[in-house]
C-alpha positions in Angstrom: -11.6 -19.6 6.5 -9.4 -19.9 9.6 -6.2 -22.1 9.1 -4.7 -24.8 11.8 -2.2 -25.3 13.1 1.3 -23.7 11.9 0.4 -22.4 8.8 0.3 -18.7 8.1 -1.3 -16.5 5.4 0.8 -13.7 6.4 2.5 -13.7 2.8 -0.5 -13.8 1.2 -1.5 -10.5 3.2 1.7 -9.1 2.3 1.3 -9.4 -1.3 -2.6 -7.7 -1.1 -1.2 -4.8 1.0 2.0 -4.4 -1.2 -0.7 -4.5 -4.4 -3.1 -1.9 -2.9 0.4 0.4 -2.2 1.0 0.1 -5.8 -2.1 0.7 -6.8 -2.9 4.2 -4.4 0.7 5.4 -5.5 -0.3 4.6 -9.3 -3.8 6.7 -8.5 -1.7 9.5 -6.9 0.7 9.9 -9.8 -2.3 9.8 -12.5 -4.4 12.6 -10.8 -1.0 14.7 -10.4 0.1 14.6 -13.9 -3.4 15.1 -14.9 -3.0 18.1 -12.7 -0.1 19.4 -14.4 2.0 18.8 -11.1 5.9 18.8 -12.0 7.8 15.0 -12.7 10.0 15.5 -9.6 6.2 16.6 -7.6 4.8 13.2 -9.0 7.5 11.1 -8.2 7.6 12.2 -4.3 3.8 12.0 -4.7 4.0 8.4 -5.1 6.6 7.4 -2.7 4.5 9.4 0.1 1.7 7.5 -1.4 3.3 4.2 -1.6 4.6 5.0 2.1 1.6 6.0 4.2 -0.3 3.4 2.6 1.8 0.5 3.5 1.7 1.9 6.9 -1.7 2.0 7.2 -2.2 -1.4 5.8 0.7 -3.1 7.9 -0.8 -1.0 11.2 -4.1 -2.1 10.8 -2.9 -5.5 10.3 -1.0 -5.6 13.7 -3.7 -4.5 15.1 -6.1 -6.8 14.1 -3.8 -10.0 14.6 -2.6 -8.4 18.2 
């Protein structure tokens, strides 16, 4: 559904992209401790995670609204 006028859904986007960045960098750090991967290996794990996937999802939205 396409909206009029001045109004944007870009926070609405925001909060589905930060959500799905949460939930990659949750997935991450559950595999690697299941691994056996070190707490200081799982933290960085996650922010890498957290990271690339925000980029991804805020590049692909730029692109698409472009």
């Amino acid at each position: 559904m396409r909206q009029e006028g001045n109004a944007s859904n870009r926070p609405l986007w925001m909060a589905v992209m930060l959500i799905t960045a949460v939930l990659v960098a949750a997935a991450a750090a559950v595999l690697l401790h299941l691994a056996g991967a070190s707490p200081a290996s799982v933290v960085t794990a996650m922010g890498v995670a957290f990271a690339t996937t925000m980029t991804l999802c805020l590049s692909a939205w730029k692109f698409l609204h472009s």
